[in-house]
N, CA, C, O and CB atoms as a CASP TS submission, in Angstrom:
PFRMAT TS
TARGET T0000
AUTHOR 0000-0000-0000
METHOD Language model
MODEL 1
PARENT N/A
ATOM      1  N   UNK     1      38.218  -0.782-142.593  1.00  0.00           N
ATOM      2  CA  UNK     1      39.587  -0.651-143.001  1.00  0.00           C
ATOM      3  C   UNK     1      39.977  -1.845-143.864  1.00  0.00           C
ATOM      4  O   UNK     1      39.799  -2.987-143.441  1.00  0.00           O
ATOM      5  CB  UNK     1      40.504  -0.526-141.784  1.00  0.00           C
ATOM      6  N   UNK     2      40.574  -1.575-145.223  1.00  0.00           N
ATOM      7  CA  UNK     2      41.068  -2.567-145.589  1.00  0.00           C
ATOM      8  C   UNK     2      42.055  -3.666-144.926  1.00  0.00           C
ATOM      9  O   UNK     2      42.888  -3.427-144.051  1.00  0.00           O
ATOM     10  CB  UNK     2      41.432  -2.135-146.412  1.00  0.00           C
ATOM     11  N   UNK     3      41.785  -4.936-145.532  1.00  0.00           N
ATOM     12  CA  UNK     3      42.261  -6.017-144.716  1.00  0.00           C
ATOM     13  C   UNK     3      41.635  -6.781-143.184  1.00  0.00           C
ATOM     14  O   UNK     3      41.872  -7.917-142.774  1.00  0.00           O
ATOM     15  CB  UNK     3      43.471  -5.496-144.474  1.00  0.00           C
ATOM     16  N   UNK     4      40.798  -5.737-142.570  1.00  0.00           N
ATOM     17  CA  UNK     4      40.182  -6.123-141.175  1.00  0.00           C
ATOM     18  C   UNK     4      39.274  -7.390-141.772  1.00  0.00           C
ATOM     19  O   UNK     4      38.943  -7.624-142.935  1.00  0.00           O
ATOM     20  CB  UNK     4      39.159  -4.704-140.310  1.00  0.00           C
ATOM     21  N   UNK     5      39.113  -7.814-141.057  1.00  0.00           N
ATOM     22  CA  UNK     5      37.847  -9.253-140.914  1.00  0.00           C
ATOM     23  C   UNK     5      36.465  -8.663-141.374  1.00  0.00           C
ATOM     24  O   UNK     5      35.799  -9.109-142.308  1.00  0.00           O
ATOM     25  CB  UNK     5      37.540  -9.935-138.989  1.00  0.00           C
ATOM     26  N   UNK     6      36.237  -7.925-140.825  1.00  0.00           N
ATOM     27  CA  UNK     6      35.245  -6.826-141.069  1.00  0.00           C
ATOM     28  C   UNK     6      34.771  -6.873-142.830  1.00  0.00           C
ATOM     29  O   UNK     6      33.870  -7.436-143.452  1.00  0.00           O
ATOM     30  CB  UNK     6      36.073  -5.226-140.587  1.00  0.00           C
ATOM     31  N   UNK     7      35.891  -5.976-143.190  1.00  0.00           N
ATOM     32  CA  UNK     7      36.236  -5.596-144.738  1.00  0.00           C
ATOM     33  C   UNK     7      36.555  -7.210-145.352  1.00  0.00           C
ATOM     34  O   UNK     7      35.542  -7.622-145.919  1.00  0.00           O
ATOM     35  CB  UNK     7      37.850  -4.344-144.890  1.00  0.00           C
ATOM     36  N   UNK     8      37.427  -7.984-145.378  1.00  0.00           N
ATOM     37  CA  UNK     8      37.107  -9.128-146.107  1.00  0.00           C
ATOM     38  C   UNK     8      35.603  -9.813-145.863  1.00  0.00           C
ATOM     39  O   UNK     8      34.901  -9.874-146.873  1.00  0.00           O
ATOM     40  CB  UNK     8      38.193 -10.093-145.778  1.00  0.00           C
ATOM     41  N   UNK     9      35.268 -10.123-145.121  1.00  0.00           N
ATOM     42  CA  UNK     9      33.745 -10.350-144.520  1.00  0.00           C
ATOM     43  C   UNK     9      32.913 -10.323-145.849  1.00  0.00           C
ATOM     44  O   UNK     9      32.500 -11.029-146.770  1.00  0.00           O
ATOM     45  CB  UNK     9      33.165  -9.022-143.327  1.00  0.00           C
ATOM     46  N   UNK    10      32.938  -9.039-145.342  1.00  0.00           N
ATOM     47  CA  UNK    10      31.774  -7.886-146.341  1.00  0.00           C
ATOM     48  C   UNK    10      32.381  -7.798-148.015  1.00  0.00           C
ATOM     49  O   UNK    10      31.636  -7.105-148.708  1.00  0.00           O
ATOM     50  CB  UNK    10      31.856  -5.790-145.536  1.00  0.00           C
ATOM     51  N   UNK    11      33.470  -8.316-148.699  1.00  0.00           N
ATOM     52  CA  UNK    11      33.944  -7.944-149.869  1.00  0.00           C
ATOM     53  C   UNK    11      33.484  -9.618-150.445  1.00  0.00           C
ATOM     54  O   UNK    11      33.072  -9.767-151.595  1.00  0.00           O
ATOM     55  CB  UNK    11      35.729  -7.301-149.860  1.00  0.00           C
ATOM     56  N   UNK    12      33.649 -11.018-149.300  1.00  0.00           N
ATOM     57  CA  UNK    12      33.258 -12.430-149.662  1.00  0.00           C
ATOM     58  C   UNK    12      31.413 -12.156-150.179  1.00  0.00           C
ATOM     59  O   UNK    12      30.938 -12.463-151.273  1.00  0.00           O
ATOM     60  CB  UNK    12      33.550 -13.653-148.007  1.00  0.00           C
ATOM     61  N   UNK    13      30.740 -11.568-149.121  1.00  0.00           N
ATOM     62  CA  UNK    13      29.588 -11.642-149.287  1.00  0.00           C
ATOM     63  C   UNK    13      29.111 -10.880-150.598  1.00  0.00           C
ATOM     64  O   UNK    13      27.991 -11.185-151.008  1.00  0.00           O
ATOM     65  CB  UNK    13      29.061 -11.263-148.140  1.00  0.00           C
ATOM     66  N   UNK    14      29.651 -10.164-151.126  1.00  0.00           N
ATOM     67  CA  UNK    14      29.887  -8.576-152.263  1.00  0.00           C
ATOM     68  C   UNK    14      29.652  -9.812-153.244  1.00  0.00           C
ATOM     69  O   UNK    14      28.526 -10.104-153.646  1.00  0.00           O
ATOM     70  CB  UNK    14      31.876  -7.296-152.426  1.00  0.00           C
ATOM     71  N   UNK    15      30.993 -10.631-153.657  1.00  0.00           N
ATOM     72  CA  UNK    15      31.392 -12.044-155.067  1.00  0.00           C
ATOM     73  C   UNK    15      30.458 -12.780-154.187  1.00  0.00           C
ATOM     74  O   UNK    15      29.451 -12.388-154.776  1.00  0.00           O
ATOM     75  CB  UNK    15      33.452 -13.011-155.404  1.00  0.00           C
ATOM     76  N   UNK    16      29.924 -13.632-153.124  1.00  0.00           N
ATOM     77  CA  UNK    16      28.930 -14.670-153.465  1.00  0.00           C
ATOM     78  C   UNK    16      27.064 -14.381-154.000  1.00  0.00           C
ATOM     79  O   UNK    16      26.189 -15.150-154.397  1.00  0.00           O
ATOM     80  CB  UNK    16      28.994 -15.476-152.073  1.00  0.00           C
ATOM     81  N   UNK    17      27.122 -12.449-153.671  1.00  0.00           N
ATOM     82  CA  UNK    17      25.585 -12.183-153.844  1.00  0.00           C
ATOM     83  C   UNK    17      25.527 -12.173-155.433  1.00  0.00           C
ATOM     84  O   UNK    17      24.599 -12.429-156.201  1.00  0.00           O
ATOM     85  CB  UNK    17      24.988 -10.618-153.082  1.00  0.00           C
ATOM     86  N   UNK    18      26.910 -11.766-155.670  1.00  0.00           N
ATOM     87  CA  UNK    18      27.174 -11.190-157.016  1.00  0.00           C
ATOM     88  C   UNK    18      26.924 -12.641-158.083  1.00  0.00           C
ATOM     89  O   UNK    18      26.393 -12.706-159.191  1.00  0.00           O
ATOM     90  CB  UNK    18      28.955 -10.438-157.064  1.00  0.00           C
ATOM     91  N   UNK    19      27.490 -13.616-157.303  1.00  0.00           N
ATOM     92  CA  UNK    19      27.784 -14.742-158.483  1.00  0.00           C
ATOM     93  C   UNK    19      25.844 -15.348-158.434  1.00  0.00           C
ATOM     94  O   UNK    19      25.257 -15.944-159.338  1.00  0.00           O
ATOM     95  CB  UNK    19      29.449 -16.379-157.804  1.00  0.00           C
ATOM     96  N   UNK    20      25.423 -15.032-157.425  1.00  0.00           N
ATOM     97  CA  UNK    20      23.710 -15.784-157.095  1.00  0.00           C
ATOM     98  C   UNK    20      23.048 -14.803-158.053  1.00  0.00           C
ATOM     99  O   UNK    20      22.087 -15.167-158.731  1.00  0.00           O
ATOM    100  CB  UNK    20      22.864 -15.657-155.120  1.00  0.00           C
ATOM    101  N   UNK    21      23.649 -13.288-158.145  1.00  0.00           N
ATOM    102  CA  UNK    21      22.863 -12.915-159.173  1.00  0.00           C
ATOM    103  C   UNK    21      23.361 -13.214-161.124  1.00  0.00           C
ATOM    104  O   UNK    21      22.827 -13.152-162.232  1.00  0.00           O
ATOM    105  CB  UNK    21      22.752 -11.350-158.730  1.00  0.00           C
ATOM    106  N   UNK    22      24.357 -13.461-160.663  1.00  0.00           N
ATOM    107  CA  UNK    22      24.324 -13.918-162.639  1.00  0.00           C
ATOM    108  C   UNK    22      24.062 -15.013-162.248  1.00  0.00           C
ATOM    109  O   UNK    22      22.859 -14.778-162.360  1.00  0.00           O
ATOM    110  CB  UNK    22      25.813 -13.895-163.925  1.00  0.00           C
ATOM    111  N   UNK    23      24.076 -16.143-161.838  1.00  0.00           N
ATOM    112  CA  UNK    23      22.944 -17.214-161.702  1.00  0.00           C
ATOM    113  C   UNK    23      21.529 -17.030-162.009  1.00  0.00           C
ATOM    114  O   UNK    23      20.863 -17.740-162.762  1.00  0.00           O
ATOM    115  CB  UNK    23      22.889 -17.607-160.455  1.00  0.00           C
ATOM    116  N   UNK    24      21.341 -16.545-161.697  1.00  0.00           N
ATOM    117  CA  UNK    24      19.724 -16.297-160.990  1.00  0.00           C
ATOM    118  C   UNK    24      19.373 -15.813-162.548  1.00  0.00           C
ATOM    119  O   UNK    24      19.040 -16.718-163.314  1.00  0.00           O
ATOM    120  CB  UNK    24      19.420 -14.806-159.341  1.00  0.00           C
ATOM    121  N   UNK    25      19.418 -14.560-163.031  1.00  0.00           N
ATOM    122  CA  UNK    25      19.488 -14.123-164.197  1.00  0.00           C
ATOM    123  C   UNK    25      19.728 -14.451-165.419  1.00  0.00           C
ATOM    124  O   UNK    25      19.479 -13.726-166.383  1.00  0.00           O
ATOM    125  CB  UNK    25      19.931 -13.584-164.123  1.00  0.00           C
ATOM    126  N   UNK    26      20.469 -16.094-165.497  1.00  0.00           N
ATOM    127  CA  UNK    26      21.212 -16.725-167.017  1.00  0.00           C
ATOM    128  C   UNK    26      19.434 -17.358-167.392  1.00  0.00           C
ATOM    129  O   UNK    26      18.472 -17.889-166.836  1.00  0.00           O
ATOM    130  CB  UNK    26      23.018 -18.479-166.750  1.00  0.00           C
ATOM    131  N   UNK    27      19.912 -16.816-168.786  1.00  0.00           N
ATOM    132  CA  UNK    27      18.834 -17.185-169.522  1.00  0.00           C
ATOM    133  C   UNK    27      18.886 -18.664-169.866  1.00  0.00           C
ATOM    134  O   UNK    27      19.885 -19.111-170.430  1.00  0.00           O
ATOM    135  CB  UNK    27      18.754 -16.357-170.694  1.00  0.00           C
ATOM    136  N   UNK    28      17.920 -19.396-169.573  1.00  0.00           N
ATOM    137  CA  UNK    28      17.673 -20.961-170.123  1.00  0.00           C
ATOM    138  C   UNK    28      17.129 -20.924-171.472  1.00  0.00           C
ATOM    139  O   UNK    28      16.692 -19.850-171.886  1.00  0.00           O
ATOM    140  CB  UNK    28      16.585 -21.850-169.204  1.00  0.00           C
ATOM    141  N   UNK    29      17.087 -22.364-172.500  1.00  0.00           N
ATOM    142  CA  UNK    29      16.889 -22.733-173.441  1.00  0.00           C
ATOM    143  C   UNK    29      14.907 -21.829-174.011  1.00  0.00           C
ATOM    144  O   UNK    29      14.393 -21.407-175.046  1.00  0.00           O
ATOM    145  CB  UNK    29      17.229 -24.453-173.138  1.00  0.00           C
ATOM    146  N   UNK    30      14.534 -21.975-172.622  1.00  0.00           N
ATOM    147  CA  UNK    30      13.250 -22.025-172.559  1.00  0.00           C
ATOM    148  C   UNK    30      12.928 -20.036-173.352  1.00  0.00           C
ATOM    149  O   UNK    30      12.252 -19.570-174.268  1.00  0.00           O
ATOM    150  CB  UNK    30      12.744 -22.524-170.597  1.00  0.00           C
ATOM    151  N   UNK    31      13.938 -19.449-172.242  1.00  0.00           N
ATOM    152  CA  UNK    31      13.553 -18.034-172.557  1.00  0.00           C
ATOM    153  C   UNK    31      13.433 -17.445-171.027  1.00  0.00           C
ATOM    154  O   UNK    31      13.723 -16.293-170.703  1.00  0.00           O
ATOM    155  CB  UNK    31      12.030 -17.914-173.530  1.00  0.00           C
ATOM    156  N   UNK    32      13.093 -18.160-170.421  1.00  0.00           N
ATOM    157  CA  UNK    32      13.150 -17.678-168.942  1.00  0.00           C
ATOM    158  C   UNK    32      14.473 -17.466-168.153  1.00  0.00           C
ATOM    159  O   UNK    32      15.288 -18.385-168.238  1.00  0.00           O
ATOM    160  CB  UNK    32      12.428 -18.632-168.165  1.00  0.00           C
ATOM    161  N   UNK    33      14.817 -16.331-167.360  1.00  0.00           N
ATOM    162  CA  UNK    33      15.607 -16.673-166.739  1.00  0.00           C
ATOM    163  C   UNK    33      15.690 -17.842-165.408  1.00  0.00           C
ATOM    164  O   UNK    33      14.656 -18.427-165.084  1.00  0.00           O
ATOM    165  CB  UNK    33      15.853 -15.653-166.586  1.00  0.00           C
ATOM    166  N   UNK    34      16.835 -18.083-164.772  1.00  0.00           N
ATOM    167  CA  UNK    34      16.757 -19.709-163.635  1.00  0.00           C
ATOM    168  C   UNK    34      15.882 -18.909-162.542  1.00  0.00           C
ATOM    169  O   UNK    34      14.957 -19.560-162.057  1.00  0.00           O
ATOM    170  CB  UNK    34      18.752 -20.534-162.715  1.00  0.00           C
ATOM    171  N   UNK    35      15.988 -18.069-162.254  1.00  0.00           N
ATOM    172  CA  UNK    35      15.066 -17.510-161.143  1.00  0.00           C
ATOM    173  C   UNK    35      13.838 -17.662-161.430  1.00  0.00           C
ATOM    174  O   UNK    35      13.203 -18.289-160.582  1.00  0.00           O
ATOM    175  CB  UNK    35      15.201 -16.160-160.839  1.00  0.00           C
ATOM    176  N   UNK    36      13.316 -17.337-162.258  1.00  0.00           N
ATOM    177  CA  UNK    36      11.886 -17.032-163.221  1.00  0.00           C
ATOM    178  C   UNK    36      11.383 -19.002-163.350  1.00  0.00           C
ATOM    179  O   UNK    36      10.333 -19.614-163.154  1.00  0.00           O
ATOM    180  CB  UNK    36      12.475 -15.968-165.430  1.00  0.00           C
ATOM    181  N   UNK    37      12.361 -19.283-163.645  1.00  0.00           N
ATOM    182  CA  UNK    37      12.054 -21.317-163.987  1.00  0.00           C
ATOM    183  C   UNK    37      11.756 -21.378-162.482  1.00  0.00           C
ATOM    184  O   UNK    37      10.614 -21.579-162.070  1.00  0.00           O
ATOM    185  CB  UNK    37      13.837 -22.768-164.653  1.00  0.00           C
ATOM    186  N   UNK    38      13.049 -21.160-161.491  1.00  0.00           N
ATOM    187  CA  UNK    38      12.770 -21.853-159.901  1.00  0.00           C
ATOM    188  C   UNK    38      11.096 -21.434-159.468  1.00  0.00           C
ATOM    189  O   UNK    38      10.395 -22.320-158.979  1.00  0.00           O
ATOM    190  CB  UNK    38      14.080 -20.993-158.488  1.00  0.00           C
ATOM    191  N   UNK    39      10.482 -19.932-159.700  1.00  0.00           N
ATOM    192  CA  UNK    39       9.165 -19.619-159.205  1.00  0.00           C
ATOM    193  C   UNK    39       8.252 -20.354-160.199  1.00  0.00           C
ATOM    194  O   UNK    39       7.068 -20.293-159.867  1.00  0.00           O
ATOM    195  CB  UNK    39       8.881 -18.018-159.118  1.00  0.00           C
ATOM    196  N   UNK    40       8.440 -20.877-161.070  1.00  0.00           N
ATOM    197  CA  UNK    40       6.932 -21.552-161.717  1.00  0.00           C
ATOM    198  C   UNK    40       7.265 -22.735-161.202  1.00  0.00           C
ATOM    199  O   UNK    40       6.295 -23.451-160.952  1.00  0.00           O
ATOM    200  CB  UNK    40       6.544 -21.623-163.532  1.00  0.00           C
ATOM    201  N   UNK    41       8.430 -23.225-160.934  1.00  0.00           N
ATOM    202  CA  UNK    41       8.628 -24.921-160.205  1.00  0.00           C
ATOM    203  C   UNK    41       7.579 -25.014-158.983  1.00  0.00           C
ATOM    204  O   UNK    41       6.679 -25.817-158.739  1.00  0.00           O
ATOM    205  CB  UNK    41      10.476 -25.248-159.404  1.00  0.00           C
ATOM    206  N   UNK    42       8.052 -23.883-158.320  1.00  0.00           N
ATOM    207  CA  UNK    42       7.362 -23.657-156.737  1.00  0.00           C
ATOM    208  C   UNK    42       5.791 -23.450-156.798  1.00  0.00           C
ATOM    209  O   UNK    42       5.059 -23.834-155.886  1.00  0.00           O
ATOM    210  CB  UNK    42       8.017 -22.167-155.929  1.00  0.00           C
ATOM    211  N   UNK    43       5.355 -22.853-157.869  1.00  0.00           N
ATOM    212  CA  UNK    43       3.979 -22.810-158.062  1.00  0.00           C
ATOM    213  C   UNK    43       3.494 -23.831-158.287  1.00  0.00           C
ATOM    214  O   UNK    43       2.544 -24.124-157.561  1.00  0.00           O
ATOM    215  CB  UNK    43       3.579 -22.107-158.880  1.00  0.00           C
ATOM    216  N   UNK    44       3.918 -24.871-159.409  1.00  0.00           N
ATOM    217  CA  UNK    44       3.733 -26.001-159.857  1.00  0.00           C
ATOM    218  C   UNK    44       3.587 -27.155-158.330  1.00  0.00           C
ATOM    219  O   UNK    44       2.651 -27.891-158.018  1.00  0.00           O
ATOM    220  CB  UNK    44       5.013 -26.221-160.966  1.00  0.00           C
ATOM    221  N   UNK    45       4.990 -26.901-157.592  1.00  0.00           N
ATOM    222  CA  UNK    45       4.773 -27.592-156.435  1.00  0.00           C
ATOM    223  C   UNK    45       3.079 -27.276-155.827  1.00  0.00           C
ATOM    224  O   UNK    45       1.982 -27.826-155.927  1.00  0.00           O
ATOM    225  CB  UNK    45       6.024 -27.090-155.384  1.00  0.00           C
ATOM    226  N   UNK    46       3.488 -26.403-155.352  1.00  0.00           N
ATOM    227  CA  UNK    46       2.185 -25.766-154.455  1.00  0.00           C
ATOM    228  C   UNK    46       0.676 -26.027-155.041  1.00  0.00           C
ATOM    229  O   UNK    46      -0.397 -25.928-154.446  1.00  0.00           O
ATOM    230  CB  UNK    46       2.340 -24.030-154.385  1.00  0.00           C
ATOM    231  N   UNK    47       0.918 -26.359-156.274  1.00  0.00           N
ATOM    232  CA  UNK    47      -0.599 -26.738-156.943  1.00  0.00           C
ATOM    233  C   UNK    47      -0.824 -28.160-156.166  1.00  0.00           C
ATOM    234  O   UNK    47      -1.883 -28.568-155.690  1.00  0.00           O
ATOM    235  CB  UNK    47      -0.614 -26.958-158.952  1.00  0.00           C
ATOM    236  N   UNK    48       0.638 -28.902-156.163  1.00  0.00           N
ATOM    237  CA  UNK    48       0.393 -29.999-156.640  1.00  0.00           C
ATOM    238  C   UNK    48       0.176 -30.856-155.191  1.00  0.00           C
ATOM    239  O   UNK    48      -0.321 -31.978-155.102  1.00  0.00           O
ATOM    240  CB  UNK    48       1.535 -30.426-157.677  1.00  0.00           C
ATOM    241  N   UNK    49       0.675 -30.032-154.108  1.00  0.00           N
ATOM    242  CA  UNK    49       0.543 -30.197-152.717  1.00  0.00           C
ATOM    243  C   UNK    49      -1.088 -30.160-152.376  1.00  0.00           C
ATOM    244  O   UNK    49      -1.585 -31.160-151.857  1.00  0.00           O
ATOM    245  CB  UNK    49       1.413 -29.015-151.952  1.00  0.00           C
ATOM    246  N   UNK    50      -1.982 -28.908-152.695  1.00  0.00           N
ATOM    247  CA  UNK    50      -3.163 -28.557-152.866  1.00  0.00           C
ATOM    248  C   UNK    50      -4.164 -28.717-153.372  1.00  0.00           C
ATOM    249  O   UNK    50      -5.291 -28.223-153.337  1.00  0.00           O
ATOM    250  CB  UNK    50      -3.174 -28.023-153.005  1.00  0.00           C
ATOM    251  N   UNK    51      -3.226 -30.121-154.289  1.00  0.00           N
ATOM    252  CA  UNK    51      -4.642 -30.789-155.143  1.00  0.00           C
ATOM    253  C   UNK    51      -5.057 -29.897-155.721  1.00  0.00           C
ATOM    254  O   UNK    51      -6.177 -29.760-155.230  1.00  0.00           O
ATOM    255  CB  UNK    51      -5.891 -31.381-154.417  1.00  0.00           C
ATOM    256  N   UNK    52      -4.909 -28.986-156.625  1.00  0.00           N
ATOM    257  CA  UNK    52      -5.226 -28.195-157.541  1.00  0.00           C
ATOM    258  C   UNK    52      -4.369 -28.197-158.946  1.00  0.00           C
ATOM    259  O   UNK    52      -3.176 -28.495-159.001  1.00  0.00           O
ATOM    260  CB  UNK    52      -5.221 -27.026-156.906  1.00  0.00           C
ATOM    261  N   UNK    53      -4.931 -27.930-159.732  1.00  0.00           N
ATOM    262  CA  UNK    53      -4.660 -28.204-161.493  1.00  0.00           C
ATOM    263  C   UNK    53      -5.155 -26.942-161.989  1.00  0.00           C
ATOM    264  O   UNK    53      -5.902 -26.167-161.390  1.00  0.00           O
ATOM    265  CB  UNK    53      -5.612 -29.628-162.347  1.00  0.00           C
ATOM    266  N   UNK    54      -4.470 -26.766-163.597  1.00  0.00           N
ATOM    267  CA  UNK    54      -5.107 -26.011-164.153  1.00  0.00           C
ATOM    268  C   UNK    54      -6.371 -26.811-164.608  1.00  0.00           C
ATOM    269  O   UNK    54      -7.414 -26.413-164.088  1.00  0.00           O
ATOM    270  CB  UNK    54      -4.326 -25.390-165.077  1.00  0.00           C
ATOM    271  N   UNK    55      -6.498 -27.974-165.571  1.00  0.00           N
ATOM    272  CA  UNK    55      -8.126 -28.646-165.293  1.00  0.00           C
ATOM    273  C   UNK    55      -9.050 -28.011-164.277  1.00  0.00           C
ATOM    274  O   UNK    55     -10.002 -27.257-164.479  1.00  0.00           O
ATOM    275  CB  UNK    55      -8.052 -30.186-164.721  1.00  0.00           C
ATOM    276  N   UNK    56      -8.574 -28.468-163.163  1.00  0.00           N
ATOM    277  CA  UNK    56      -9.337 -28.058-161.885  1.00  0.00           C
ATOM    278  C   UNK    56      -9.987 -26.511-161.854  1.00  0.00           C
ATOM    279  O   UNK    56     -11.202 -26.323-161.912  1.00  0.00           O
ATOM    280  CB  UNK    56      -8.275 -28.191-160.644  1.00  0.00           C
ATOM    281  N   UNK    57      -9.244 -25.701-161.779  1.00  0.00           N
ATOM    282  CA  UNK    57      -9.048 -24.341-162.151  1.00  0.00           C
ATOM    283  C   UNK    57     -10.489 -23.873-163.732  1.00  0.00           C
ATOM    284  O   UNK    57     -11.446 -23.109-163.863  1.00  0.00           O
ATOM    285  CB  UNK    57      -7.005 -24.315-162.704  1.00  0.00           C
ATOM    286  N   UNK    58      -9.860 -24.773-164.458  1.00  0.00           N
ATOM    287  CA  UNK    58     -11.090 -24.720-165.873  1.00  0.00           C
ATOM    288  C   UNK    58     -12.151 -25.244-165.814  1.00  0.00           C
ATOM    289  O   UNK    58     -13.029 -24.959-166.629  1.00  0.00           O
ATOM    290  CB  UNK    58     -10.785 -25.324-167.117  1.00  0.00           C
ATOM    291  N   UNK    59     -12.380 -26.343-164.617  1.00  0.00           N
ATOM    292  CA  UNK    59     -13.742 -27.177-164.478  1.00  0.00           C
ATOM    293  C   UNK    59     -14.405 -26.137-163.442  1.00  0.00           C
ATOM    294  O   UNK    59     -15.604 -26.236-163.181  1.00  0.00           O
ATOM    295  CB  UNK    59     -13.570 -28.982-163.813  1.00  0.00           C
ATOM    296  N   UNK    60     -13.636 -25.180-162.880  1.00  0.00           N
ATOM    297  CA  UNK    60     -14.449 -24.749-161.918  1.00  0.00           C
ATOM    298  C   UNK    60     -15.072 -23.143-162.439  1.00  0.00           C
ATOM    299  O   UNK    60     -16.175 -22.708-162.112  1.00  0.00           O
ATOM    300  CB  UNK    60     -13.543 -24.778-160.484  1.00  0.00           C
ATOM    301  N   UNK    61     -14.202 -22.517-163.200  1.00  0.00           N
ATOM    302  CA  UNK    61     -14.512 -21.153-164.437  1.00  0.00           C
ATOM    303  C   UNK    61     -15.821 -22.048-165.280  1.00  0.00           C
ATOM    304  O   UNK    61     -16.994 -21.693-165.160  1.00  0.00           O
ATOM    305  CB  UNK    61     -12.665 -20.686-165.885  1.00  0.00           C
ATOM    306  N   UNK    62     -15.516 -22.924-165.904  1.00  0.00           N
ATOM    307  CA  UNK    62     -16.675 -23.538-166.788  1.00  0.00           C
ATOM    308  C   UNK    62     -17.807 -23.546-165.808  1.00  0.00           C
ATOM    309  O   UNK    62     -18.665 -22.684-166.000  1.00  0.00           O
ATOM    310  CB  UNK    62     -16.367 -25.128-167.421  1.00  0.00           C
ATOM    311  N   UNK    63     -17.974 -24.362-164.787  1.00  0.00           N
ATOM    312  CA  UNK    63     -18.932 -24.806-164.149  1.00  0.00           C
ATOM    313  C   UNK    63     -19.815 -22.931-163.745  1.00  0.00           C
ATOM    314  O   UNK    63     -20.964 -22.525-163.918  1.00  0.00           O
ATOM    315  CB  UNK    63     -18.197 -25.970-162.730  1.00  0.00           C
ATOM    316  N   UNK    64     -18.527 -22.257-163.161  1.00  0.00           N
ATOM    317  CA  UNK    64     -19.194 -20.673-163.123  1.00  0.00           C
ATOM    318  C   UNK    64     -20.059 -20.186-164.164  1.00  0.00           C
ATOM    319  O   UNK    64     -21.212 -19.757-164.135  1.00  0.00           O
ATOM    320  CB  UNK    64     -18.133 -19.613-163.148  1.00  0.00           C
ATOM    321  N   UNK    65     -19.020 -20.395-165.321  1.00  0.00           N
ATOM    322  CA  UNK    65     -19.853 -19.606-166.432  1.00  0.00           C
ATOM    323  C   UNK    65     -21.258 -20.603-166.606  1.00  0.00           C
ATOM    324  O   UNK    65     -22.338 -20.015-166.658  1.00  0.00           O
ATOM    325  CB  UNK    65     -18.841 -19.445-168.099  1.00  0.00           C
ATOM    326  N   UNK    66     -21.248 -21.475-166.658  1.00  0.00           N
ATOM    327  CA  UNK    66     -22.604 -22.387-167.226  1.00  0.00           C
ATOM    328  C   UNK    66     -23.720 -21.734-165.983  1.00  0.00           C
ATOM    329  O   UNK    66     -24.847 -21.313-166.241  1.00  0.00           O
ATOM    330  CB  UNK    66     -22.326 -24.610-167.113  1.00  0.00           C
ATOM    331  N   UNK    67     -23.169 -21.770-164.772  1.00  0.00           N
ATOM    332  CA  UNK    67     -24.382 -20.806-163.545  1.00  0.00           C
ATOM    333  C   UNK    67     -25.149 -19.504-164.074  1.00  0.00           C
ATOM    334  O   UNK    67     -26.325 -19.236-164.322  1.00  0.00           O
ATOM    335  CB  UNK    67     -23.429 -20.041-162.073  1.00  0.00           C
ATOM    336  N   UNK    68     -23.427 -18.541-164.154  1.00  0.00           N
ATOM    337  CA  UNK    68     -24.164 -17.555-164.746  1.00  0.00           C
ATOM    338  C   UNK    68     -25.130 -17.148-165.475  1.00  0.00           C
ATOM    339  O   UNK    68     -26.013 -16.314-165.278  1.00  0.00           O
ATOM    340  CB  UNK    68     -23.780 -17.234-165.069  1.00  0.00           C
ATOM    341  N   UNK    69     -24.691 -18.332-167.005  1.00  0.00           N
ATOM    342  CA  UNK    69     -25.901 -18.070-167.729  1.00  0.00           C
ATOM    343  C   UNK    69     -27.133 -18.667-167.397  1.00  0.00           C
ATOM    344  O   UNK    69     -28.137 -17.955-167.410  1.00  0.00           O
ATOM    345  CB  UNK    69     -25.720 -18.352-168.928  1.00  0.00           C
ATOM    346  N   UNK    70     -27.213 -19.755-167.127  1.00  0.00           N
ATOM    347  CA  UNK    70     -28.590 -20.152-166.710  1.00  0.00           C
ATOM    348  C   UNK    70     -29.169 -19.688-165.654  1.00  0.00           C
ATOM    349  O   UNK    70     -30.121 -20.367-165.270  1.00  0.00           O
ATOM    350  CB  UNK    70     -28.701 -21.335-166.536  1.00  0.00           C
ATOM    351  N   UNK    71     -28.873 -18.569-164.925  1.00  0.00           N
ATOM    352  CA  UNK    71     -29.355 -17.318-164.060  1.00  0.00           C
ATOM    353  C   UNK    71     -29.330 -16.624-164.889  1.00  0.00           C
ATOM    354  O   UNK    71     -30.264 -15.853-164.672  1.00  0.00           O
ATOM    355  CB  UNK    71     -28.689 -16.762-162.908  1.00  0.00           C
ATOM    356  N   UNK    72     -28.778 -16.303-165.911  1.00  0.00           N
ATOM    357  CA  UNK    72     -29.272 -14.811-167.065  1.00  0.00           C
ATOM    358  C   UNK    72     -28.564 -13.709-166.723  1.00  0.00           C
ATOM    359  O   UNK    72     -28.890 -12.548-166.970  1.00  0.00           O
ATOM    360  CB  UNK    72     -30.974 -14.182-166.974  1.00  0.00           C
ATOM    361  N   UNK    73     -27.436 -14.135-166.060  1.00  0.00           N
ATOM    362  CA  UNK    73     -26.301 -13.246-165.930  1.00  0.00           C
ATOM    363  C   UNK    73     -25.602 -13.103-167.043  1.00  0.00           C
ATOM    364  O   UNK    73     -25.371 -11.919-167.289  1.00  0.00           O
ATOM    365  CB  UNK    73     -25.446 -13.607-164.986  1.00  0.00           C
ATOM    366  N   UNK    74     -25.152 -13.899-167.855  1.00  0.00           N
ATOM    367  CA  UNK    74     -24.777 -13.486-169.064  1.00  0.00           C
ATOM    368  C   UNK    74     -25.303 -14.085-169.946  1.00  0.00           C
ATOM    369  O   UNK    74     -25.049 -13.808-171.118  1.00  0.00           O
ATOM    370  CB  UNK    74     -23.646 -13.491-169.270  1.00  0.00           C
TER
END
C-alpha cells in the first residue's frame, strides 16, 4: 500500500539500485564502463596477490612452445 514502510522501503531501494546502475555503466575516458574498470582492477589485484604477471604467463606459453617443438609436436 502506498505510504506503508513496506512501500517506501522498497521504492528507497528501487533510486539506490537505480543510481549503482548509472554508476556502474558511465563510460570512462578509457572506453570502459566503471564496472568493467572495477573487474580488471580486481584481476590485476588477484594477479598480483598470486605472484603472477602477464611476463609470467608469456615465460611460461614460450617455455611450452619451445617443449613442444623440440618433441616435434610442432
Amino acid at each position: 500500500m502506498v505510504g506503508s514502510n513496506n512501500f517506501d522501503k522498497t521504492i528507497n531501494e528501487a533510486k539506490k539500485h537505480n543510481i549503482k546502475f548509472k554508476e556502474d555503466n558511465r563510460l570512462l575516458e578509457s572506453g570502459l564502463t566503471v564496472e568493467e574498470d572495477r573487474m580488471l582492477q580486481n584481476l590485476d589485484a588477484k594477479d598480483k596477490i598470486e605472484g603472477v604477471s602477464d611476463f609470467d604467463n608469456f615465460q611460461i606459453n614460450k617455455g611450452m612452445n619451445n617443449a613442444l617443438t623440440n618433441r616435434g609436436f610442432k
